[in-house]
N, C-alpha and C positions, 0 to 999 in steps of 0.2 A: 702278453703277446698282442691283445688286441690295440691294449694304447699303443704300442707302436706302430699299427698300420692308421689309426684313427690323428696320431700326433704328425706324422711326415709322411701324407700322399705320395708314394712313391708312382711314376709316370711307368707303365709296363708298356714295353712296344708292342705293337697288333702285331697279330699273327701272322698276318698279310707282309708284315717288317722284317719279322723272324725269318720268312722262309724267304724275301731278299738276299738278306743277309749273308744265307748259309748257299745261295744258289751263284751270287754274284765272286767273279773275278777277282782275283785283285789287280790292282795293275803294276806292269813290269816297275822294277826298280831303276835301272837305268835312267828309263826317262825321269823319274821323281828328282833323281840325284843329279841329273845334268842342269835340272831346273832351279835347284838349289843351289848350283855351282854356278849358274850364271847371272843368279840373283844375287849372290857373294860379291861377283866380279862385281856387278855395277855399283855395291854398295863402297865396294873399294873402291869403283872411281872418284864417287863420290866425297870421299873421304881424303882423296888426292887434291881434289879443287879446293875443299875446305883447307888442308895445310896449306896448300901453294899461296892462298889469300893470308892466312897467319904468317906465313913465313914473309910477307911482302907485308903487311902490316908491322910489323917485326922491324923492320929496316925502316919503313917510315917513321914508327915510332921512334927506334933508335936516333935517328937523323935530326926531328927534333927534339931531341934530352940536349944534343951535343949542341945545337944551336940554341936554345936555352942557357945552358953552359954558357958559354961562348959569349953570350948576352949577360951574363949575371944575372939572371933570372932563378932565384932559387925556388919558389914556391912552385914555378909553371916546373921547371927540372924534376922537382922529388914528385910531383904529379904525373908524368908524364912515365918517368923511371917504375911506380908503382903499375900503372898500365902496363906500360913493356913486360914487367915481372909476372902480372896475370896474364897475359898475350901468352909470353914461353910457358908457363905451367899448362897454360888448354894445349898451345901446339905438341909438345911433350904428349898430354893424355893421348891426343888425335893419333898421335905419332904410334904410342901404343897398341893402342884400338888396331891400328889401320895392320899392325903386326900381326895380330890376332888373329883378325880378318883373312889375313896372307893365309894364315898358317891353316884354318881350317878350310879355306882353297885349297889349299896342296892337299891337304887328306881328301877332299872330297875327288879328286883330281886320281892320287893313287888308289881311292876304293873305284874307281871307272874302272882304271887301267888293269888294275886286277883281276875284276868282276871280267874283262874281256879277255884277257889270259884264260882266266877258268872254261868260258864260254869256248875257247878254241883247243885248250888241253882235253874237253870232252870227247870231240870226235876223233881225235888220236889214241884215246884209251879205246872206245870203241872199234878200230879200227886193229888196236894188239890184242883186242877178245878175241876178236873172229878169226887173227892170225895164229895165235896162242893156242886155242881151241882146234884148230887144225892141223900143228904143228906137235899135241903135246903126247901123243903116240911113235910119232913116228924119227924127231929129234929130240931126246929129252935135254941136251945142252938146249938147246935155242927155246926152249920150256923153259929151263930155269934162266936163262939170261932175259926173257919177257916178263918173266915174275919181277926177276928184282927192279926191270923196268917200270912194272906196275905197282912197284913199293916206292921206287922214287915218283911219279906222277901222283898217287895217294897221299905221300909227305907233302910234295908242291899244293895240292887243292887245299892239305889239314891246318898246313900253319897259314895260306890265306885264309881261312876262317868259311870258306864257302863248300862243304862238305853237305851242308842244308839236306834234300830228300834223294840227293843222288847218289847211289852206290856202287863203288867202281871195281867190284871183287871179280877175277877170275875163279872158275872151278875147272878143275882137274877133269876131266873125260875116263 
């Protein structure tokens, strides 16, 4: 036990760190995720410029193989033919990538659009507590027709995945 404190110093945070730690915020998610969605976008732009240039490289290259051709030039041709072929295999990969790219934009794009659904389906539920709760004496239809409302809004929050510390149970009076 001691060689192992004596073999890798391990670095312990001050106490001062610790109670940071356990005092400090976190910050909202939203913002982290917008920021990561428009760091995405730019890299797809980026990614856009870089094809558009292979893709025009692409056609020059082409242009002279066939003018090589054209000339009986065979050595400059099968030179030229092999570039053009590693030309397409990058713009291919880029092409990829840049798919990629897309696609975890969209997810980043639908966990917002969700994450703000949830945020507005909260005070709608709040809103059938208080109704519910007032209500559950004195109409027992419109009792149970808020329950099963609040069975469908609790399935809506369950299967977006954001159920987190928030509980949205009615009780009975």
């Amino acid at each position: 036990m001691n060689f192992d404190r004596s073999w890798v110093k391990q670095k312990r945070p001050a106490t001062s760190e610790k109670i940071k730690e356990r005092v400090k915020t976190p910050q909202p998610l939203k913002p982290r995720v917008e920021f990561a969605r428009n760091r995405i976008q730019a890299q797809s732009q980026k990614l856009d410029t870089v094809l558009h240039n292979l893709r025009d490289k692409e056609n020059a290259l082409f242009n002279q193989v066939v003018s090589s051709l054209q000339k009986h030039d065979v050595q400059k041709s099968k030179m030229l033919s092999n570039e053009l072929a590693q030309t397409k295999k990058t713009a291919k990969m880029i092409s990829q990538i840049k798919m990629t790219v897309e696609q975890v934009n969209l997810r980043l794009e639908s966990t917002i659009s969700m994450g703000d659904a949830v945020e507005s389906i909260g005070p709608a539920i709040g809103a059938l507590t208080r109704v519910k709760s007032g209500l559950a004496g004195a109409m027992p239809d419109v009792d149970t027709e808020l329950g099963e409302i609040n069975g469908v809004f609790n399935e809506v929050i369950t299967n977006m995945g954001s159920v987190g510390s928030k509980s949205f149970q009615f009780s009975a009076r």
